[in-house]
C-alpha positions as CSV (number, residue, x, y, z in Angstrom):
1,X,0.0,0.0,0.0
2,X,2.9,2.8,0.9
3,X,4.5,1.5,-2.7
4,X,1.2,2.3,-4.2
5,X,1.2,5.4,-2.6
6,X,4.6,6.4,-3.5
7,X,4.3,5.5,-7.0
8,X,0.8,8.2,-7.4
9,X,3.2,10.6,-6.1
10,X,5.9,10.1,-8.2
11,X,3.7,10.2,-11.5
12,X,1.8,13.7,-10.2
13,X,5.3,14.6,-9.9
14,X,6.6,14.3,-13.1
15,X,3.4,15.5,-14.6
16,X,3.5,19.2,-13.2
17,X,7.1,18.8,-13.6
18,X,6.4,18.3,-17.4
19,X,3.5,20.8,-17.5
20,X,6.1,23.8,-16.3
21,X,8.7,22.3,-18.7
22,X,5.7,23.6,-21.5
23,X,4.8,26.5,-20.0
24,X,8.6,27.7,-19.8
25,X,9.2,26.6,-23.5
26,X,6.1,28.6,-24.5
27,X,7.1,31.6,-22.7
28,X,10.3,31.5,-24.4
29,X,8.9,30.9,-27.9
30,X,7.0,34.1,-27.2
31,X,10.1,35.9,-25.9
32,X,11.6,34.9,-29.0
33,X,8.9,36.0,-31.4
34,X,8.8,39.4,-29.9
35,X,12.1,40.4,-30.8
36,X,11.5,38.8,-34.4
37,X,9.3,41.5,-35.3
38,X,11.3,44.7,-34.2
39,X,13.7,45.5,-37.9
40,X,16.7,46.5,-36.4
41,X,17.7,46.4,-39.8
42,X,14.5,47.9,-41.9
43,X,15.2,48.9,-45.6
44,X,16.3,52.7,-46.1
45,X,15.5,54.5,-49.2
46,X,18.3,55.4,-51.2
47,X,17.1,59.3,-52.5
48,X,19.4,62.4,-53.8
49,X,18.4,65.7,-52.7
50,X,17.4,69.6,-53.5
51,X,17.4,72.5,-52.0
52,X,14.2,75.6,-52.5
53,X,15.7,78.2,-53.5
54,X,14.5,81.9,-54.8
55,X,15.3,82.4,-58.5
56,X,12.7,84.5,-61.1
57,X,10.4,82.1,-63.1
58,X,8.4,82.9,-66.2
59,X,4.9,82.2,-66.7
60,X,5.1,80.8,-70.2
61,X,3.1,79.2,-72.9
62,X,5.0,76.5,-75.3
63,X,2.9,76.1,-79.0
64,X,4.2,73.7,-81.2
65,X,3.6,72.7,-84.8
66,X,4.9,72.4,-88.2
67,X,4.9,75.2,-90.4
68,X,1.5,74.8,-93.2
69,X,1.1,78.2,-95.9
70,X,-1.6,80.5,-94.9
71,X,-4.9,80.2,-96.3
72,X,-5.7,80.0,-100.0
73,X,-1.8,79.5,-100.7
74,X,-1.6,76.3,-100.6
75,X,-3.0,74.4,-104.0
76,X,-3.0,70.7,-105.0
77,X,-3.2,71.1,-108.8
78,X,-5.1,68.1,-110.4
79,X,-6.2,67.4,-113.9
80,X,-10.3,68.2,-115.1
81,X,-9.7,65.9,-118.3
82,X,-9.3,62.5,-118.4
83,X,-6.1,60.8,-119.9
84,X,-2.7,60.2,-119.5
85,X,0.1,63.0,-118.3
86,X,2.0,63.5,-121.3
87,X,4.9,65.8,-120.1
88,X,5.6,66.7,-116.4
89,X,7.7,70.0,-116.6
90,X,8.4,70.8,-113.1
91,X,9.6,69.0,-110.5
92,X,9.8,69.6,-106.5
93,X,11.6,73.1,-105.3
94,X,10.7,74.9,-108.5
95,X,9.4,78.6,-108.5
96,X,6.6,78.9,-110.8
97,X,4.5,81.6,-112.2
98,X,0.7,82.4,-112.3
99,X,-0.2,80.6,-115.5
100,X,2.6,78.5,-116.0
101,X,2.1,75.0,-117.4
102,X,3.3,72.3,-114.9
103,X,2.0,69.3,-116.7
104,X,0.6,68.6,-120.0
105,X,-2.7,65.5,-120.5
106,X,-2.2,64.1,-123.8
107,X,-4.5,66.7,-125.8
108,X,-4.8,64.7,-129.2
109,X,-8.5,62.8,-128.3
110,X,-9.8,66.4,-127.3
111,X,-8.5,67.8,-130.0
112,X,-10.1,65.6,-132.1
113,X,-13.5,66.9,-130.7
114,X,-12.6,70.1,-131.2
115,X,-12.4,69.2,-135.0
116,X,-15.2,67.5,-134.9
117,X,-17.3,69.9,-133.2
118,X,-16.2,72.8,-135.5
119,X,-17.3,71.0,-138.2
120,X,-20.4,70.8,-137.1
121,X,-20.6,74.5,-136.8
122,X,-19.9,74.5,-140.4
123,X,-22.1,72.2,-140.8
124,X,-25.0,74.1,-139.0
125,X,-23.7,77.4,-140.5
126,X,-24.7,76.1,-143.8
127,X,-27.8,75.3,-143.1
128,X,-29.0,78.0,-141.3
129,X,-28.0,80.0,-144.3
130,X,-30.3,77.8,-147.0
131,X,-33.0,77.9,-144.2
132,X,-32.9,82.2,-144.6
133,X,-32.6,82.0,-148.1
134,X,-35.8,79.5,-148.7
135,X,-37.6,82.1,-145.7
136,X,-36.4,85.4,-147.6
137,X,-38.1,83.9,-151.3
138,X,-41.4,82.7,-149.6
139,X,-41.6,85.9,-147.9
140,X,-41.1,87.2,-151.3
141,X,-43.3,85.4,-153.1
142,X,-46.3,85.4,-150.1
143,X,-46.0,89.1,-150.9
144,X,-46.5,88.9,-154.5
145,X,-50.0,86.4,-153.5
146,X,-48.2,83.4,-156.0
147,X,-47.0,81.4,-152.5
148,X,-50.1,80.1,-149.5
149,X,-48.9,81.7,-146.1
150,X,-48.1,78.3,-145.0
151,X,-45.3,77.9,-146.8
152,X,-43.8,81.3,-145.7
153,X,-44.7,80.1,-142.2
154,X,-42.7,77.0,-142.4
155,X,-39.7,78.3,-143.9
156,X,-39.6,80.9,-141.2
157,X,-39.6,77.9,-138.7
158,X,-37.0,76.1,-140.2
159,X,-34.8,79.0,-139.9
160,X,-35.3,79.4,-136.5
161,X,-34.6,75.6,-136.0
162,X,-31.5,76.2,-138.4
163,X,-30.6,79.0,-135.6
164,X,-30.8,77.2,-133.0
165,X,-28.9,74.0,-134.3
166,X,-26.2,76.5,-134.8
167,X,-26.1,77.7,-131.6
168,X,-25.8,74.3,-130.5
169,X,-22.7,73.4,-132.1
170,X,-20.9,76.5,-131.1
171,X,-21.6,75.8,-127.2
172,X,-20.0,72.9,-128.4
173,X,-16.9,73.9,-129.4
174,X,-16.8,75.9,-126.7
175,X,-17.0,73.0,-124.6
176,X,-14.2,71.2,-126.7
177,X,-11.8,74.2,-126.3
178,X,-12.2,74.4,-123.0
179,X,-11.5,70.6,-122.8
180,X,-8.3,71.0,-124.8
181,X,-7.4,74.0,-122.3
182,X,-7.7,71.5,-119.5
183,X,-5.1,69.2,-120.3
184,X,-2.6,71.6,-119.6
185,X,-2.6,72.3,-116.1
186,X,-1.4,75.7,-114.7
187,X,-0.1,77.4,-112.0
188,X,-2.6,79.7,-110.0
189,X,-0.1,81.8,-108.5
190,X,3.4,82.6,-107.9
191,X,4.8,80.5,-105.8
192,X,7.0,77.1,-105.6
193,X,6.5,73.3,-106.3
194,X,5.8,71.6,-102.9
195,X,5.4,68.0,-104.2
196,X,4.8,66.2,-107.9
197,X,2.1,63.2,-107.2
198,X,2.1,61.9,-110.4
199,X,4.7,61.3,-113.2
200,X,5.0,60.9,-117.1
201,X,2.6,58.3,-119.0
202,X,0.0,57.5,-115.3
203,X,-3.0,58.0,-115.7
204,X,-5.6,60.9,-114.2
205,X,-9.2,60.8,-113.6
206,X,-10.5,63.8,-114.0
207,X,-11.5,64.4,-110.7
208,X,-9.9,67.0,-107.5
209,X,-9.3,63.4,-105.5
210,X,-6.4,62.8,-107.4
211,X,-3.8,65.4,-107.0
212,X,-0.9,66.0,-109.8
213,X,1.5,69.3,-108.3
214,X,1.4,70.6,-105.2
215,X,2.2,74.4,-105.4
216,X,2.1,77.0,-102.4
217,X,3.0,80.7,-101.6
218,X,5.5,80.5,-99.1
219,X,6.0,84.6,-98.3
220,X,4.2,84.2,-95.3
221,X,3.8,81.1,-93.3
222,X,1.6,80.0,-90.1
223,X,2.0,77.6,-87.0
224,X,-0.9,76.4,-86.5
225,X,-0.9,74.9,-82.6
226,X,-3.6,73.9,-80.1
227,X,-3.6,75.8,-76.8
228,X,-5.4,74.6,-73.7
229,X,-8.8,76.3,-73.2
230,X,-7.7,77.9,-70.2
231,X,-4.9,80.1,-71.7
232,X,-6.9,81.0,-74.7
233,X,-9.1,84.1,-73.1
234,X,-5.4,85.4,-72.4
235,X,-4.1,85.4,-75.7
236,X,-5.7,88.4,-78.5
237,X,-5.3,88.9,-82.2
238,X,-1.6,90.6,-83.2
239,X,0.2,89.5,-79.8
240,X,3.8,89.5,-80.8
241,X,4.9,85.7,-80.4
242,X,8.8,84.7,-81.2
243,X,9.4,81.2,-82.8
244,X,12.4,78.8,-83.1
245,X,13.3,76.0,-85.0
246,X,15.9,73.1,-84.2
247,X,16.9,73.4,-87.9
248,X,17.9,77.1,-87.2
249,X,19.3,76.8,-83.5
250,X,20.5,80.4,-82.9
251,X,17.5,82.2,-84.8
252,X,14.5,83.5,-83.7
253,X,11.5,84.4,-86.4
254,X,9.3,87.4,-85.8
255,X,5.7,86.0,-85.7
256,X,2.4,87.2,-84.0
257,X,-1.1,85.7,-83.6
258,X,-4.0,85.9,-86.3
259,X,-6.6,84.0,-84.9
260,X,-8.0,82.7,-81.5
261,X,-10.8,79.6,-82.0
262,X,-13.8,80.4,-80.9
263,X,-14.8,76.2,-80.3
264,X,-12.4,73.6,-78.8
265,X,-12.3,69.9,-79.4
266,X,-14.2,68.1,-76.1
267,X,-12.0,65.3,-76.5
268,X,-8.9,67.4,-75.8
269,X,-9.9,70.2,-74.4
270,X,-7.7,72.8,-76.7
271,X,-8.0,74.5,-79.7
272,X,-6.1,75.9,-82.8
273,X,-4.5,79.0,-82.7
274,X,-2.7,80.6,-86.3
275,X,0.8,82.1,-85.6
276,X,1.5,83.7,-88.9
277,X,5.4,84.0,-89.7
278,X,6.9,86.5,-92.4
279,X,9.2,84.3,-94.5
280,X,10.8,87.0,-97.2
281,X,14.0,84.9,-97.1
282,X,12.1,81.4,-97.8
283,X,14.1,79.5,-94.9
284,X,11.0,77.9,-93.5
285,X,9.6,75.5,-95.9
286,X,6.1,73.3,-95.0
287,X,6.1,70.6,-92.6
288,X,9.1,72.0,-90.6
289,X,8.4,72.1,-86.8
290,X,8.1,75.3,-85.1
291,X,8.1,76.2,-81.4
292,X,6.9,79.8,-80.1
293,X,6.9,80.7,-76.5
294,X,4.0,83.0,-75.7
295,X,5.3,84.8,-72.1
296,X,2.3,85.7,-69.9
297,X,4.5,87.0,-66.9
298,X,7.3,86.9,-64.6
299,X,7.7,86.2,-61.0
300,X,11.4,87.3,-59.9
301,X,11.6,86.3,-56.4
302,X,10.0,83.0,-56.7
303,X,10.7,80.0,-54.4
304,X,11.8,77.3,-56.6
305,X,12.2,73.1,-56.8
306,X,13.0,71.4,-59.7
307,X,10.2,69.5,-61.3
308,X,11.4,66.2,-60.2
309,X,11.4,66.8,-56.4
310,X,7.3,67.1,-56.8
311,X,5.7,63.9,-56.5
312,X,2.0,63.2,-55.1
313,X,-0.1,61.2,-52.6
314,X,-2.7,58.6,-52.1
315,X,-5.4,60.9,-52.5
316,X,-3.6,62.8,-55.4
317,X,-2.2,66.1,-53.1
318,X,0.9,67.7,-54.6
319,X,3.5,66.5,-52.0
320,X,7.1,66.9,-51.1
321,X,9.5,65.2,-48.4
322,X,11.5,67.9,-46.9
323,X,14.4,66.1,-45.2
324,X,16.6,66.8,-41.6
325,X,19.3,64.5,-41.3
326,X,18.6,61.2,-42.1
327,X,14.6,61.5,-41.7
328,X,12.5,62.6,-44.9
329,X,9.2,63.8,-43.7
330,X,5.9,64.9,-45.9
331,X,4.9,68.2,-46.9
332,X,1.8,69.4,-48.8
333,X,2.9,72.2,-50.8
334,X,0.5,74.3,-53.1
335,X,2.3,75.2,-56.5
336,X,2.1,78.3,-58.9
337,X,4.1,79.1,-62.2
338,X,5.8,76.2,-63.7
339,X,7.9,75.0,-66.5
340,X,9.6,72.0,-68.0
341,X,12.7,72.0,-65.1
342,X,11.3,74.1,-62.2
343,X,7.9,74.7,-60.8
344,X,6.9,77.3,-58.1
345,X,6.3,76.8,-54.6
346,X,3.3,78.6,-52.9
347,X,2.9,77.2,-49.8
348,X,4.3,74.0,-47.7
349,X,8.3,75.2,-47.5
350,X,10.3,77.8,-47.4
351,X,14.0,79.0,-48.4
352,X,16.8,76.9,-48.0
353,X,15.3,73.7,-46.6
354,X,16.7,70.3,-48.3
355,X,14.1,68.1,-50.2
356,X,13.9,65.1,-51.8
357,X,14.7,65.4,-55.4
358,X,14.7,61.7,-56.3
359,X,13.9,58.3,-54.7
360,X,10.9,59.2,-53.1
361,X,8.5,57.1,-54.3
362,X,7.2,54.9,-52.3
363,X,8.2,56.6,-49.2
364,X,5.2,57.2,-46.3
365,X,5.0,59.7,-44.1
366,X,8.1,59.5,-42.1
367,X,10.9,57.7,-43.6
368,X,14.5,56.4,-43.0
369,X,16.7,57.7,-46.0
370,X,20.3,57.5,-47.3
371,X,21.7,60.0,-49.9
372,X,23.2,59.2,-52.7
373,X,25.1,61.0,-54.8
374,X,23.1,62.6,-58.0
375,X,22.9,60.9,-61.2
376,X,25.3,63.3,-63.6
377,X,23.5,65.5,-65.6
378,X,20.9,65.7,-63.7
379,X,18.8,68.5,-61.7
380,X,21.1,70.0,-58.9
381,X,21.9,68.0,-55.7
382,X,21.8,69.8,-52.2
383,X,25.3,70.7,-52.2
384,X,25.0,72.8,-55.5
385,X,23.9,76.4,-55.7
386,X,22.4,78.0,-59.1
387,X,23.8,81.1,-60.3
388,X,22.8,84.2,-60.2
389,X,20.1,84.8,-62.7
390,X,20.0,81.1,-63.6
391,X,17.5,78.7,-62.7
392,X,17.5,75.6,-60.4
393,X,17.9,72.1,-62.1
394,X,20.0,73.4,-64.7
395,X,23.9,72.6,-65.3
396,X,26.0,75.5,-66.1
């Protein structure tokens, strides 16, 4: 019985031996989890950085476009007549005059109908004259009481249908001169040969669909460019606007505006305005691209970031992450005047303080960041001052 005894013992024993054994291995576990989810070693965003400084800024509009001639001076000759082109005597880059032949439709079928329809004439000339003869004798004779009436009264009609026959065939050599006219094709103004469409023995139609010469007046040219709605109540007719072009890198053409849309297209919201160009010397030829810069204003003590540095939120808010040491904090900033490297800061910073200018996307609210050096050729880093008069983000 006291062995008995001694062996219950001994089994409760190990039991709530084993039960703390668990407990202790489960507290441990737990211990151990704990410190699994601190990071001592949490990624770190790898970002260059910018400085706000004050620098002037214009408030500028950028049309672009390729050069078309102004209206009414631009004409894609074709051929009236039907046929085959029997001569093309110009050829692209050629200055032609008003009148000048370009290209020459065979001319021998029409020809041959304007033969054929003078004959006619002839024909109906004759005729015409036997029909007033035979009216001028039965007259005659109607007078004298040896011819009825009747007869006087047809012979007058025939006449008249003699008359009218001849009428006939000279609207019809008229026709068949103009025809023969037609196959040459002429220039209607002074100006220069844009393009050739078609060339010696193809044939033509007849019809404005198919286009044989180009030719256009290229004295004056336009840029034709669409403007956002919202700039176009701040634009008026004969505003002086200077133009470039990358094929003339160090000119600038005198150019002014001619005509504001009064409709936009709903899909894009913007509509065409005509820059018209004065081209005396001929250096701008159609097709060429044109830029003109339309300035609306200028703010010269404007806080500055390049356009990089600006990046948004969740909900879309214009954002940037002003930094202090290694920390990179949010800041809603409200923007004004902006161009292609630098936008205007309103509100959210002020002068001197370091942004973010690249790597920070991504980021949250409060971030751990390490700087890197900035990519070369790229917008100022922190450590880099613009010059005086210059603006921010650009190499000197």
């Amino acid at each position: 019985m006291t062995e008995l005894r001694m062996e219950i013992l001994t089994m409760r024993a190990i039991s709530i031996l084993t039960v703390c054994c668990f407990t202790v291995l489960a507290a441990g576990v737990g211990c151990s989890g704990g410190n699994a989810g601190e990071d001592k070693t949490g990624a770190v965003a790898e970002v260059t950085l910018t400085r706000v400084e004050r620098a002037p800024i214009s408030d500028t509009l950028v049309v672009s476009g390729t050069v078309t001639a102004t209206p009414n001076n631009d004409v894609k000759v074709g051929s009236l007549v039907v046929g085959r082109i029997a001569e093309m005597k110009v050829a692209e880059g050629d200055l032609v005059h008003a009148g000048e032949v370009l290209a020459q439709v065979d001319a021998r079928p029409f020809q041959d109908q304007l033969t054929q329809a003078e004959q006619g004439v002839a024909q109906a000339r004759a005729t015409l004259e036997n029909a007033t003869a035979s009216r001028v004798r039965n007259e005659d004779l109607v007078t004298r009481g040896i011819a009825a009436r009747k007869d006087f009264e047809d012979a007058r009609a025939q006449e008249a249908v003699a008359k009218a026959n001849l009428r006939q065939a000279e609207a019809a050599v008229s026709l068949a001169q103009l025809q023969v006219s037609r196959t040459a094709l002429r220039s209607p103004f002074d100006g220069i040969v844009i393009k050739r469409f078609a060339s010696v023995g193809e044939q033509v139609d007849g019809n404005a669909g198919q286009p044989v010469v180009e030719v256009a007046r290229l004295g004056e040219v336009e840029l034709v460019g669409n403007v956002p709605a919202a700039y176009l109540p701040r634009l008026r007719a004969g505003q002086a606007v200077p133009l470039t072009s990358d094929a003339f890198p160090n000119k600038k053409f005198p150019g002014h505006i001619v005509a504001i849309p009064a409709a936009v297209d709903p899909g894009s919201g913007a509509g065409a305005v005509r820059i018209r160009v004065p081209n005396g010397k001929g250096l701008l030829r159609i097709g060429m691209f044109l830029k003109a810069e339309v300035p609306f204003g200028t703010n010269k003590d404007a806080l500055l970031i390049p356009v990089a540095a600006l990046y948004r939120d969740e909900e879309g808010k214009t954002v940037v992450y002003r930094v202090e040491g290694d920390t990179a904090t949010v800041a809603d900033v409200k923007t004004g005047i902006a161009n292609q490297e630098q936008v205007e800061i309103v509100d959210g910073v002020k002068q001197g303080d370091t942004i973010v200018l690249t790597g920070g996307y991504g980021l949250g609210e409060k971030a751990q960041i390490k700087v890197k050096a900035a990519e070369p050729g790229g917008a100022k880093s922190a450590d880099t001052k613009p010059e005086a008069g210059g603006k921010a983000g650009d190499e000197k």
